[in-house]
C-alpha atoms as one frame of an Amber mdcrd trajectory, in Angstrom:
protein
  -0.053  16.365 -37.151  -2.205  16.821 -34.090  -3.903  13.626 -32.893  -7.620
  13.120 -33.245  -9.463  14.566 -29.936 -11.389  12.277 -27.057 -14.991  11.780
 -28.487 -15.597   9.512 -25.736 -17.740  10.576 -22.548 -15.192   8.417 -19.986
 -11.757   8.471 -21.746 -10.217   5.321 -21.555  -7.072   3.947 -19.819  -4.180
   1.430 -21.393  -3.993  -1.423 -20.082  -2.804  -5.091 -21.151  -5.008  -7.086
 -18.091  -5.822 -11.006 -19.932  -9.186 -11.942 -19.174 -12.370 -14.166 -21.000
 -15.031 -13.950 -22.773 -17.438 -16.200 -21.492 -20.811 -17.160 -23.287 -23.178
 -20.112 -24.048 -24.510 -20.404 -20.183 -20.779 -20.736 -19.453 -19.865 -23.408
 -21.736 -17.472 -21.448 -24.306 -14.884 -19.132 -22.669 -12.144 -17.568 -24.895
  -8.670 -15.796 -23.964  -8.538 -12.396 -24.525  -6.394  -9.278 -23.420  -8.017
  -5.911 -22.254  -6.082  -3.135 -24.115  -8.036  -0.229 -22.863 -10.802  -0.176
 -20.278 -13.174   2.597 -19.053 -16.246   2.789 -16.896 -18.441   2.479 -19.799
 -16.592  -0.214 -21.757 -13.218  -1.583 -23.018 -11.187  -2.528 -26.283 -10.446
  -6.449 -26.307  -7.746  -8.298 -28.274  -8.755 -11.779 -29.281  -6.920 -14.279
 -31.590 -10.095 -13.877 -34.242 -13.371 -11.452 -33.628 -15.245 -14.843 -35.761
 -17.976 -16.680 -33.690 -18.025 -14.347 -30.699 -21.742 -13.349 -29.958 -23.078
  -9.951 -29.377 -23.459  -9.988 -25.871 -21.336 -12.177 -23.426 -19.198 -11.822
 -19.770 -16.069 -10.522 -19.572 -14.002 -11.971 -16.945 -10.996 -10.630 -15.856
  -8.956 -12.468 -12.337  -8.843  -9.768  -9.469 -11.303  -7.827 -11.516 -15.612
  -7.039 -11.218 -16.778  -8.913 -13.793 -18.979  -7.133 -16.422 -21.748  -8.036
 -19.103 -21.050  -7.143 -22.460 -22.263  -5.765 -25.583 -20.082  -5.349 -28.942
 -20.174  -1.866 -30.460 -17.474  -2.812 -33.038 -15.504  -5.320 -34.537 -11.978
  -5.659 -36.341 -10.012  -8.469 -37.295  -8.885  -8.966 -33.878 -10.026  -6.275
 -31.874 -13.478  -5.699 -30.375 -14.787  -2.743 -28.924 -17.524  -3.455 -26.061
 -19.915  -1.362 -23.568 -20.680  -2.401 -20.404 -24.080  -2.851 -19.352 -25.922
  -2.877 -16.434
């Protein structure tokens, strides 16, 4: 069984980097860990996808940090672009 082909424009690296999502002007930050990350966007592993917004920050310590927008959602996995 041959595995599905890239789709993606920027193939994505693995990684396991823990960084936050950060929303509400600041005031609500979450833990989450960055299981693959490209130029255009990264998968996210969070302890539930419920009551995370559309758009927030993603900060990550030694990392840029980038502006988010959710293109899917799992139980516990989001997948974000990066914008800007």
């Amino acid at each position: 069984m041959n595995p599905r082909p890239e789709k993606r424009l920027v193939p994505r690296r693995n990684t396991t980097i823990r960084a936050h999502i950060v929303f509400d002007g600041g005031r609500s930050r979450l833990d989450c860990i960055i299981r693959n990350l490209s130029d255009g966007g990264a998968k996210l592993e969070v302890a539930s996808v419920a009551g995370i917004p559309q758009t927030f920050d993603l900060i990550a310590p030694g990392h840029r940090p980038h502006s988010c927008r959710v293109t899917w959602r799992a139980l516990k996995e989001l997948g974000v672009q990066f914008l800007g």
